[in-house]
C-alpha positions as a Markdown table, in Angstrom:
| # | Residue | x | y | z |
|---|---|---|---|---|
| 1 | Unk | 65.9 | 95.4 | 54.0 |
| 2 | Unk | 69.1 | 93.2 | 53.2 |
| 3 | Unk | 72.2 | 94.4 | 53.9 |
| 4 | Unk | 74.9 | 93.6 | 51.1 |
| 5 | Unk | 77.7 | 91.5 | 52.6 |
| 6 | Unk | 80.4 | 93.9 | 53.0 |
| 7 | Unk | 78.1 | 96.4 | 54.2 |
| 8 | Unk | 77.2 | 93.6 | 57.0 |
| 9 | Unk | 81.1 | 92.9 | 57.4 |
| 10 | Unk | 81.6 | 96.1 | 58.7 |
| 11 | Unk | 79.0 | 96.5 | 61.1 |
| 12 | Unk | 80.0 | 93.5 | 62.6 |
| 13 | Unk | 83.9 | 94.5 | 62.8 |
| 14 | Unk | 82.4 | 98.0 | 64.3 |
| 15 | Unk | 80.4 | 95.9 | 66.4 |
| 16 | Unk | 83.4 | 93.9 | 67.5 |
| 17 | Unk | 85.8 | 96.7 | 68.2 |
| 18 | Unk | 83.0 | 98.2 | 70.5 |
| 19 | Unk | 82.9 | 95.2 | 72.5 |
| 20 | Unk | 86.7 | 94.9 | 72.7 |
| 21 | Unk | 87.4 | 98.4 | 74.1 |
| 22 | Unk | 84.9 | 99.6 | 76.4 |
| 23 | Unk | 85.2 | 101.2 | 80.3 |
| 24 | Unk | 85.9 | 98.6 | 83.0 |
| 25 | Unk | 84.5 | 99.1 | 86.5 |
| 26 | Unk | 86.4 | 97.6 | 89.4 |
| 27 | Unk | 83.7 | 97.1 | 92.1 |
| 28 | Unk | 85.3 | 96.7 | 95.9 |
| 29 | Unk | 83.6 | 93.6 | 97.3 |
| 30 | Unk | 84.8 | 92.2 | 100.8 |
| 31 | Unk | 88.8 | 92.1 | 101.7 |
| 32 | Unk | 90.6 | 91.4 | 98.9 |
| 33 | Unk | 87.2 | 90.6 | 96.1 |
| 34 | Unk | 86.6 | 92.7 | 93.7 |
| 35 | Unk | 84.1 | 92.7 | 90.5 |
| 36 | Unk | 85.6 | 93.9 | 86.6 |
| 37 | Unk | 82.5 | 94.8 | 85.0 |
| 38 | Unk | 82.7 | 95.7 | 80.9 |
| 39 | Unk | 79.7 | 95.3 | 78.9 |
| 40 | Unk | 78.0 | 92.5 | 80.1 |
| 41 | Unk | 80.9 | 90.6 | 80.8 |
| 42 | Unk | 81.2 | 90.3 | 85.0 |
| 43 | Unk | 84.7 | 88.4 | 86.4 |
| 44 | Unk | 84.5 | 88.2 | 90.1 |
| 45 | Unk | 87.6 | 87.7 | 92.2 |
| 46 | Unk | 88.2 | 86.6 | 95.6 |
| 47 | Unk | 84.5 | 87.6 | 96.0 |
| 48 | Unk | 82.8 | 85.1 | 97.7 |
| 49 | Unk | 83.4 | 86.2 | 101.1 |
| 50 | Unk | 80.3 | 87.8 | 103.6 |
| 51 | Unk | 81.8 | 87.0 | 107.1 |
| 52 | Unk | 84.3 | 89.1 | 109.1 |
| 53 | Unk | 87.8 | 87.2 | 109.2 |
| 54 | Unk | 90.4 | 87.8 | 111.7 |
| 55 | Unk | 90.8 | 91.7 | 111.4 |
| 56 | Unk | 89.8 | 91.7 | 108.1 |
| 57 | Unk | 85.8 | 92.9 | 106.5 |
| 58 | Unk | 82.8 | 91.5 | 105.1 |
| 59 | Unk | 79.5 | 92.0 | 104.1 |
| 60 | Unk | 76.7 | 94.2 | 105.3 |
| 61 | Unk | 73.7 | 95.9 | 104.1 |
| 62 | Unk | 73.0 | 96.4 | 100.9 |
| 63 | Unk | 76.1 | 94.3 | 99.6 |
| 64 | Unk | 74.8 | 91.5 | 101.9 |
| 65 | Unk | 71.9 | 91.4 | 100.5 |
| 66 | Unk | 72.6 | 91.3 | 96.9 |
| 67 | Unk | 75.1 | 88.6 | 97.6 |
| 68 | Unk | 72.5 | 86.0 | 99.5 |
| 69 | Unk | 70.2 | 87.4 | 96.4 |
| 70 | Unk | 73.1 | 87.4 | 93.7 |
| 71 | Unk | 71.5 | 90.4 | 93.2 |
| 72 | Unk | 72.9 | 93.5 | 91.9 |
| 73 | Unk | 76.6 | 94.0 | 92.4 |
| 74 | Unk | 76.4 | 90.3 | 92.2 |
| 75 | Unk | 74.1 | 89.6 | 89.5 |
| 76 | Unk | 75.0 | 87.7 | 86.0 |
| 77 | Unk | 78.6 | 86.7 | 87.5 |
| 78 | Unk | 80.0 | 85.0 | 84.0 |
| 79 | Unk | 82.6 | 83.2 | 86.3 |
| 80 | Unk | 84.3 | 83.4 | 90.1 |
| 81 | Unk | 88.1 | 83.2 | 90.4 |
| 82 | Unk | 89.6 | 82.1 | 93.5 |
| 83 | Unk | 93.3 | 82.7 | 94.3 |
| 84 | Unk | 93.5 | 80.9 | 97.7 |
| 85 | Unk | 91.7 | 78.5 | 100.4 |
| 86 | Unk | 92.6 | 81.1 | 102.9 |
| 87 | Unk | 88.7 | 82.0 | 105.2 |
| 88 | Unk | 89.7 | 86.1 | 104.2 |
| 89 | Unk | 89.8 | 84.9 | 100.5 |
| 90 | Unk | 86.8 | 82.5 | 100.2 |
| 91 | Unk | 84.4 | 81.1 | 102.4 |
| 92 | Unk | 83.5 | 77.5 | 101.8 |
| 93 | Unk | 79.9 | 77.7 | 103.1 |
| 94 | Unk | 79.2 | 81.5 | 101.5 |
| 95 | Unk | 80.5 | 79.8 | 98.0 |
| 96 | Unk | 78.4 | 77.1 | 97.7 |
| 97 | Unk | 75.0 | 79.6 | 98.3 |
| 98 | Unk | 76.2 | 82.0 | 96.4 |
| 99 | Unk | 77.1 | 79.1 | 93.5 |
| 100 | Unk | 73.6 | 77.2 | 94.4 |
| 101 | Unk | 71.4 | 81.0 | 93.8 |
| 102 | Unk | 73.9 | 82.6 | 90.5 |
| 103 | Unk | 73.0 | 79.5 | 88.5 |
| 104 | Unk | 75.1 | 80.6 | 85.5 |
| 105 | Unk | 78.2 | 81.2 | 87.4 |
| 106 | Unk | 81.2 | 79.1 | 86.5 |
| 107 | Unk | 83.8 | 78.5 | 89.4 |
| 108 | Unk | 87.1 | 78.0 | 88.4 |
| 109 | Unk | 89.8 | 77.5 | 91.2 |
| 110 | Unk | 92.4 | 74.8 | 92.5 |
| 111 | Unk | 92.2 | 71.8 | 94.2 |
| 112 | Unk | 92.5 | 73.2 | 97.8 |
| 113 | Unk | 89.7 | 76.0 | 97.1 |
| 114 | Unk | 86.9 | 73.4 | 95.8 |
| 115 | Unk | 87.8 | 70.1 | 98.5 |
| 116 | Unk | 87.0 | 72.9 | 101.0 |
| 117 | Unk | 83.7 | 73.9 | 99.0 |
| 118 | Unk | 83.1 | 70.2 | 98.9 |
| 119 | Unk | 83.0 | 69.9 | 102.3 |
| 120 | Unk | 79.9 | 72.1 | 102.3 |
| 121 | Unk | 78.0 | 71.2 | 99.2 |
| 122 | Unk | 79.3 | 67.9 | 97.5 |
| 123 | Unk | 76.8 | 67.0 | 94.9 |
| 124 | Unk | 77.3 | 70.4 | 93.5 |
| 125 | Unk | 81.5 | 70.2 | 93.2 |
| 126 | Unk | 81.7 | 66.7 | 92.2 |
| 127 | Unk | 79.1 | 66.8 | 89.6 |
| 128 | Unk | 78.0 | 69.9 | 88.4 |
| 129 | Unk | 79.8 | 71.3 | 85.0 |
| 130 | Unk | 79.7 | 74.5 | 86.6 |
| 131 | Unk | 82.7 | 73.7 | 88.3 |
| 132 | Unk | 86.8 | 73.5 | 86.9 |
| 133 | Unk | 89.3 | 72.5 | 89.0 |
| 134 | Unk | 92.8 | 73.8 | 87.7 |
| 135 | Unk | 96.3 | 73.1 | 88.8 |
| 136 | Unk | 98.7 | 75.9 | 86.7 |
| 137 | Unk | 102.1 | 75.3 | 86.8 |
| 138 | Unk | 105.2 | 77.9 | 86.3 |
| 139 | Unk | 105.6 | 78.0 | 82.5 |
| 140 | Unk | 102.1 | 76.2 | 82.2 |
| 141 | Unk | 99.3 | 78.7 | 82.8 |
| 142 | Unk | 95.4 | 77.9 | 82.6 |
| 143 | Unk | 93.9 | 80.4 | 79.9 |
| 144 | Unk | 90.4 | 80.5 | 79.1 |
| 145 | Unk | 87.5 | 82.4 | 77.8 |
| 146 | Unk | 84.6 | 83.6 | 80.1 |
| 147 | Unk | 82.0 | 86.3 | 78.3 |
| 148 | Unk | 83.8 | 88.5 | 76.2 |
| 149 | Unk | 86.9 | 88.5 | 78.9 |
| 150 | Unk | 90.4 | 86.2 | 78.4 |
| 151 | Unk | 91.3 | 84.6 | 81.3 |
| 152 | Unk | 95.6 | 83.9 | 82.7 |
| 153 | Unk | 95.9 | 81.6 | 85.9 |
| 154 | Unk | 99.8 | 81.0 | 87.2 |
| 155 | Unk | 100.7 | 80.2 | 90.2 |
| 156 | Unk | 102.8 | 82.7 | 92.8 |
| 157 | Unk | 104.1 | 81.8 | 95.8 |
| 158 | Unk | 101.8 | 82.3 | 98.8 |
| 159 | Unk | 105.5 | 82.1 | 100.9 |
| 160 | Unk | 107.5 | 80.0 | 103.5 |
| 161 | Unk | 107.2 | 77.4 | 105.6 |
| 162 | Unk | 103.5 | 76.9 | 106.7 |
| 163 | Unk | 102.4 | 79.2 | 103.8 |
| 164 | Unk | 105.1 | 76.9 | 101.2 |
| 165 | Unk | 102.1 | 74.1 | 100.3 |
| 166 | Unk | 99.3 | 77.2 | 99.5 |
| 167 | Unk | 98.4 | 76.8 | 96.5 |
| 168 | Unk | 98.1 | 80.9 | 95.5 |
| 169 | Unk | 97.2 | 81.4 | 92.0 |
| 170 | Unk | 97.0 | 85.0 | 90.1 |
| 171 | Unk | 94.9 | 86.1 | 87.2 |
| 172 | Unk | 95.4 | 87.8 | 84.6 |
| 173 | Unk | 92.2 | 89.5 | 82.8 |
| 174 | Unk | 91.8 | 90.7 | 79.7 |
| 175 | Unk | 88.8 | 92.6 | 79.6 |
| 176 | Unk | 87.4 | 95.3 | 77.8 |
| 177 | Unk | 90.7 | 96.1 | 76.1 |
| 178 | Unk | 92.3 | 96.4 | 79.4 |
| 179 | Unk | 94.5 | 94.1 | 81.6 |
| 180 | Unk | 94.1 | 93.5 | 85.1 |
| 181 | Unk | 96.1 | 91.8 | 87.9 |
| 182 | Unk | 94.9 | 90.3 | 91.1 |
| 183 | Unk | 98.0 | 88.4 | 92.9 |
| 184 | Unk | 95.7 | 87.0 | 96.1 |
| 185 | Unk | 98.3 | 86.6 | 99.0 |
| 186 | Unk | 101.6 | 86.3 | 96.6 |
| 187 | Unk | 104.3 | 86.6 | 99.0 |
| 188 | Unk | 107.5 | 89.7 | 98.1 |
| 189 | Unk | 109.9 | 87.7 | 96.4 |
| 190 | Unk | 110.7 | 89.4 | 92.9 |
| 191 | Unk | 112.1 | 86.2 | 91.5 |
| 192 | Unk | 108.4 | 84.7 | 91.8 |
| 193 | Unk | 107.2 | 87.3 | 89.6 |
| 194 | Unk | 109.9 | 86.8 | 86.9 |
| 195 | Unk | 109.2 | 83.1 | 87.1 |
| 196 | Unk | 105.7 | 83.9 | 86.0 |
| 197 | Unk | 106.7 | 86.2 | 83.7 |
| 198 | Unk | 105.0 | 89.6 | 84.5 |
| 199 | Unk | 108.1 | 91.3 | 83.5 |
| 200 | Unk | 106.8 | 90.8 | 79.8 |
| 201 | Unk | 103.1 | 91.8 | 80.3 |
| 202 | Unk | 101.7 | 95.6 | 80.2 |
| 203 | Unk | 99.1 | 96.0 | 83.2 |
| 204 | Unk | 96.7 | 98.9 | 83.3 |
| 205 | Unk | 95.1 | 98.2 | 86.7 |
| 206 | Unk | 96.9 | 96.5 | 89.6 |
| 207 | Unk | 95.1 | 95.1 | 92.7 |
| 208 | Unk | 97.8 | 95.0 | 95.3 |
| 209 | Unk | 97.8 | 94.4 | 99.0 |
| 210 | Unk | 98.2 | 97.3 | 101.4 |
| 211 | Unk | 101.6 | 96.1 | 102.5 |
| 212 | Unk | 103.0 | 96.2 | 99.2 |
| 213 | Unk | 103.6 | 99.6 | 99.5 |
| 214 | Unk | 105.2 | 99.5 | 102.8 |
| 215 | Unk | 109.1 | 100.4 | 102.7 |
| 216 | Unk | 110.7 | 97.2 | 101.9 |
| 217 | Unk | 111.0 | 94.7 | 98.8 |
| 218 | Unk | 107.2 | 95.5 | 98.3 |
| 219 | Unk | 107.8 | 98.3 | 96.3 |
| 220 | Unk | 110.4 | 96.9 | 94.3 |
| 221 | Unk | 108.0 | 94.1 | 93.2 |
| 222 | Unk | 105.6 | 97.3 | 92.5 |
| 223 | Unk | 107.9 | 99.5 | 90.7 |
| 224 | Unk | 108.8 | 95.8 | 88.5 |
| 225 | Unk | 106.3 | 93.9 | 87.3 |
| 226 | Unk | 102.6 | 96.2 | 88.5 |
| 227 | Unk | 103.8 | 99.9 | 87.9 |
| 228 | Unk | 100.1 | 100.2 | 86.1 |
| 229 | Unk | 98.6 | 103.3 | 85.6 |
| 230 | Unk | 95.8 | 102.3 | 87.8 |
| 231 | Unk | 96.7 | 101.2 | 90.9 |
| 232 | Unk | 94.4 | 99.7 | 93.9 |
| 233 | Unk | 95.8 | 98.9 | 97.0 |
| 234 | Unk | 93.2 | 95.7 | 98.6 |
| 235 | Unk | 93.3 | 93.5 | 101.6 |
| 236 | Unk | 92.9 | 96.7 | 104.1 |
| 237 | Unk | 91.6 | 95.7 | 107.3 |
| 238 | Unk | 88.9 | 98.1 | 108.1 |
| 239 | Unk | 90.4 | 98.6 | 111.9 |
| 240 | Unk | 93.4 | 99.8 | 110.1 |
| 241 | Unk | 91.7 | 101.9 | 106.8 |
| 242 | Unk | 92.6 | 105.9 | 108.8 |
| 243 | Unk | 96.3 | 104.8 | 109.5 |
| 244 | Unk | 96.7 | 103.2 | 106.1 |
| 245 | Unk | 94.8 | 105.9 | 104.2 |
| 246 | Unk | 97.6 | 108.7 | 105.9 |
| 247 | Unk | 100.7 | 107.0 | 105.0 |
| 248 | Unk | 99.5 | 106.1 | 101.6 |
| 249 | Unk | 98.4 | 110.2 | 101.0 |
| 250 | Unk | 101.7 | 110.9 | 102.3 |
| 251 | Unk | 104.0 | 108.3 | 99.8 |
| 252 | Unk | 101.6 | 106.5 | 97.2 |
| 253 | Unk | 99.1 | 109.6 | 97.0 |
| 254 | Unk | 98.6 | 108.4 | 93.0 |
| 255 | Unk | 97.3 | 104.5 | 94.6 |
| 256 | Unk | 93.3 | 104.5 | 94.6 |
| 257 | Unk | 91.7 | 102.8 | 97.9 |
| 258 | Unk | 88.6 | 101.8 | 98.0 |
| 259 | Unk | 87.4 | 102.0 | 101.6 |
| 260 | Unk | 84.1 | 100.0 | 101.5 |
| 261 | Unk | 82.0 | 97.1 | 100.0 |
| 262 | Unk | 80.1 | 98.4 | 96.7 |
| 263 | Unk | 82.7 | 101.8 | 95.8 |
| 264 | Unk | 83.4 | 101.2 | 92.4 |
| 265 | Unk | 86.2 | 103.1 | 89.6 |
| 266 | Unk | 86.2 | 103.2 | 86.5 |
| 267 | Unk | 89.2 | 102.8 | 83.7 |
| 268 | Unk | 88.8 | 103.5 | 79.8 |
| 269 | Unk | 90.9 | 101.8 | 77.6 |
| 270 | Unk | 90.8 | 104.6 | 75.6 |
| 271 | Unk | 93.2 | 106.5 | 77.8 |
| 272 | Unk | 95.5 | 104.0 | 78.7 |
């Protein structure tokens, strides 16, 4: 049966606005990783990370195992977004297997993120197309297209002194008809945010570090440039998860927490 052309045109424009609005699942990973599923478009964050860090989480179980498998959780990865070099952000030899097994991944990060992955699998960084280094400047962001997801990188400041030459990047994803933010480490200086311009961008879900919402310029930042209606507070050592967890209940009872590898939630752009 042939369809007559405008018939066809509107199928595909009903097609197309089903793809754009659709649920997005925010998947916990390890530390400060997380997964925004919509459709079969997968953005992973900050989630190549298995070992414990300091005081802060990895992987065990099930969610180690479908990592070393790309497996599940971790399966069909259209591209992985780094923010940092830091060992509780990405970890060089985790990367590279887990870049080596998802062989359609794309890894897009800056030059201190890769030269450290280098270190571990060289052919694979210097040679596979698999692999974009980016350098985003304020006022100069890297956008791109990965699946059916648009994709912001800008830099924010990862802080002072011995944290001045980190090159910390945030993302911006459209996906799904919704908008997320991930900031990595970005240090609490409200003037950074400005500089990136976040004061002109509508968020619906905010990944934010647990000390964010600490009393102090955190919330100021918050209340700014990621008052979105979904909030997520990350980066919650698990030694600390009960003590967090009580003051957040207490002041920030409307912030979600996600306590442990694989917890997912869900946001509809139909109600934002």
């Amino acid at each position: 049966m042939r369809l007559k052309k405008g018939v066809f045109s509107l199928i595909s424009l009903l097609l197309a606005s089903s793809a754009l609005q659709a649920d997005v699942v925010v998947t916990q990973l390890a530390n400060n990783g997380v997964m925004l599923t919509a459709g079969d478009t997968r953005i992973m964050i900050d989630g190549m990370v298995v070992e414990t860090y300091s005081v802060y989480g990895g992987l065990s179980g099930a969610a180690a195992s479908q990592y070393q498998q790309a497996s599940g959780a971790f399966s069909d990865v259209d591209v992985a977004l780094v923010s940092h070099r830091h060992h509780d952000h990405n970890q060089p030899r985790h990367a590279c297997e887990f870049m080596l097994k998802s062989t359609q991944t794309k890894v897009v990060s800056s030059p201190q993120v890769l030269g450290l992955m280098r270190e571990r699998c060289r052919e694979f960084i210097t040679t596979n197309q698999r692999v974009t280094e980016i350098n985003p400047q304020y006022g100069e962001p890297y956008v791109f297209s990965s699946g059916g997801a648009k994709i912001t990188v800008f830099p924010l400041s990862h802080g002072t002194r011995k944290y001045a030459k980190i090159q910390n990047y945030g993302h911006l994803i459209e996906i799904g008809g919704v908008t997320v933010l991930h900031i990595g480490d970005a240090a609490m200086n409200p003037e950074d945010f400005q500089r990136a311009g976040l004061d002109q961008v509508k968020i619906d879900v905010a990944m934010i570090p647990f000390w964010y919402f600490s009393p102090g310029p955190g919330t100021e930042v918050i209340n700014r440039f990621m008052n979105a209606p979904l909030k997520i507070a990350v980066h919650i050592p698990p030694g600390e998860m009960e003590e967090v967890k009580a003051y957040m209940a207490e002041d920030h009872g409307n912030v979600t927490i996600m306590e442990e590898p694989l917890k997912e939630v869900r946001f509809s752009s139909a109600g934002r």
